[in-house]
N, C-alpha and C positions, 0 to 999 in steps of 0.2 A: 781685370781678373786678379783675385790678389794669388798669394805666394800658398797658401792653401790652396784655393782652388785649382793651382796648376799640377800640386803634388798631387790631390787624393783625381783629376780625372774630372770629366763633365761626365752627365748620367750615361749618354751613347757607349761610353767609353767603357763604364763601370759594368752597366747590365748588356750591351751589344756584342761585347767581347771586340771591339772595335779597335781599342787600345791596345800599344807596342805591349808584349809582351815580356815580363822579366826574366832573367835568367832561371830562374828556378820553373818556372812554369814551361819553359823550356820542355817538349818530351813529356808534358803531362797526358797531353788528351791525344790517346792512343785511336788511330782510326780503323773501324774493323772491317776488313775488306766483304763485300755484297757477297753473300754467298753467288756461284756462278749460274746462267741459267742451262750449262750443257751438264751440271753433274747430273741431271736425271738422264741424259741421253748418251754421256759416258757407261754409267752402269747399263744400262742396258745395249749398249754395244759390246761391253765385256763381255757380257750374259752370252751376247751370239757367237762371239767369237770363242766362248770355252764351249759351247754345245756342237760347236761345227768341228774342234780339234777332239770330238771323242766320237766323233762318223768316222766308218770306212769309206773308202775312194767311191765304192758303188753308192751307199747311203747320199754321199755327196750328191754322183748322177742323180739321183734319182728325185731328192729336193732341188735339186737344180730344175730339172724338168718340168718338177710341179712347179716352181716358180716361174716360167715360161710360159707355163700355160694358165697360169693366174694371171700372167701381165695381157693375156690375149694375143700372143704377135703372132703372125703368119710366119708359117713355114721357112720361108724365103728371111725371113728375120732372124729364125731360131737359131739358124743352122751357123752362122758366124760365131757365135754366143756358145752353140757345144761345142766349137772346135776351142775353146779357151783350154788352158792348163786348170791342173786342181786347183791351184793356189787362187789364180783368177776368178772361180767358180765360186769358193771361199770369200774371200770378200764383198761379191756380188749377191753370195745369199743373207751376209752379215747386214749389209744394205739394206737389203730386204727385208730382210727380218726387223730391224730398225725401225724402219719405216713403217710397215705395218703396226709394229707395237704402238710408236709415238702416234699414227692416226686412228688408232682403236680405242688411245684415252682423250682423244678430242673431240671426235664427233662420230661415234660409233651408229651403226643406225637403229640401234634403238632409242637415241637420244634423238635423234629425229624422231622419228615415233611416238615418243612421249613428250615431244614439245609439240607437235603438229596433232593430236587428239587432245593437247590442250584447249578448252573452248574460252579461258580467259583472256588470252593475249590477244593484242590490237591487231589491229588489221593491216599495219606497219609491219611490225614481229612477223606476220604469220607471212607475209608478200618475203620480206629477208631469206625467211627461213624454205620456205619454196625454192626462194633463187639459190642458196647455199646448198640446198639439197638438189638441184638440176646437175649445179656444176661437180656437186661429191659423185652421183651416178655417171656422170661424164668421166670422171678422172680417175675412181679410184678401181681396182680390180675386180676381178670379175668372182672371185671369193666373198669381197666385200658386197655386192649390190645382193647377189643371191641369198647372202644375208637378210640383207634390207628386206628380199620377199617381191 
């Protein structure tokens, strides 16, 4: 190799960015961090948490409740769950509320609905979508499926 070739670099080096890099270049190529995937689930936990600090203590009960009886539990379940403190109640409805939000823009049921009266998709797709839709009525609330219809 001669005495050029060693200064100016082999091609790898030149276009790979393979090669040690000089001091000047040092601090050039600034890397910009991935946006995060919880900023959407940040804001909207803010969201609950400033809606639940402008309830009264009763307003509180009374979303509390209905969230209790959204989740379906029996009686013998609830009643540990009323005896919390506000503060506890509070975060359990911000939960809640979370939660709901983040599964109402993934697979709301009308998005079932309107994939499953699609007549286009295989017969693959539609067997998935069955199955995803068995286990969403299994798990999600009982606000949600009455939705569904």
């Amino acid at each position: 190799m001669s005495a050029k070739d060693k200064r100016s670099g082999n091609l790898l080096e030149m276009f790979g960015g393979l090669g040690k890099a000089s001091r000047k270049d040092k601090g050039k190529w600034v890397h910009n961090q991935r946006p995060q995937s919880d900023d959407f689930t940040d804001q909207v936990q803010n969201d609950a948490e400033n809606n639940l600090r402008s309830l009264t203590d009763e307003q509180i009960n009374i979303q509390f409740e209905s969230m209790l009886d959204d989740m379906n539990l029996s009686e013998e379940l609830k009643e540990p769950l009323r005896n919390k403190g506000l503060d506890e109640k509070k975060y359990l409805l911000s939960i809640h509320m979370k939660g709901s939000t983040v599964k109402s823009r993934l697979d709301s049921p009308e998005d079932y609905i309107s994939c499953l009266s699609n007549s286009d998709i295989s017969v693959h797709k539609l067997f998935k979508n069955l199955e995803s839709l068995r286990i969403a009525l299994t798990n999600n609330t009982v606000s949600w499926v009455q939705e569904f219809g």
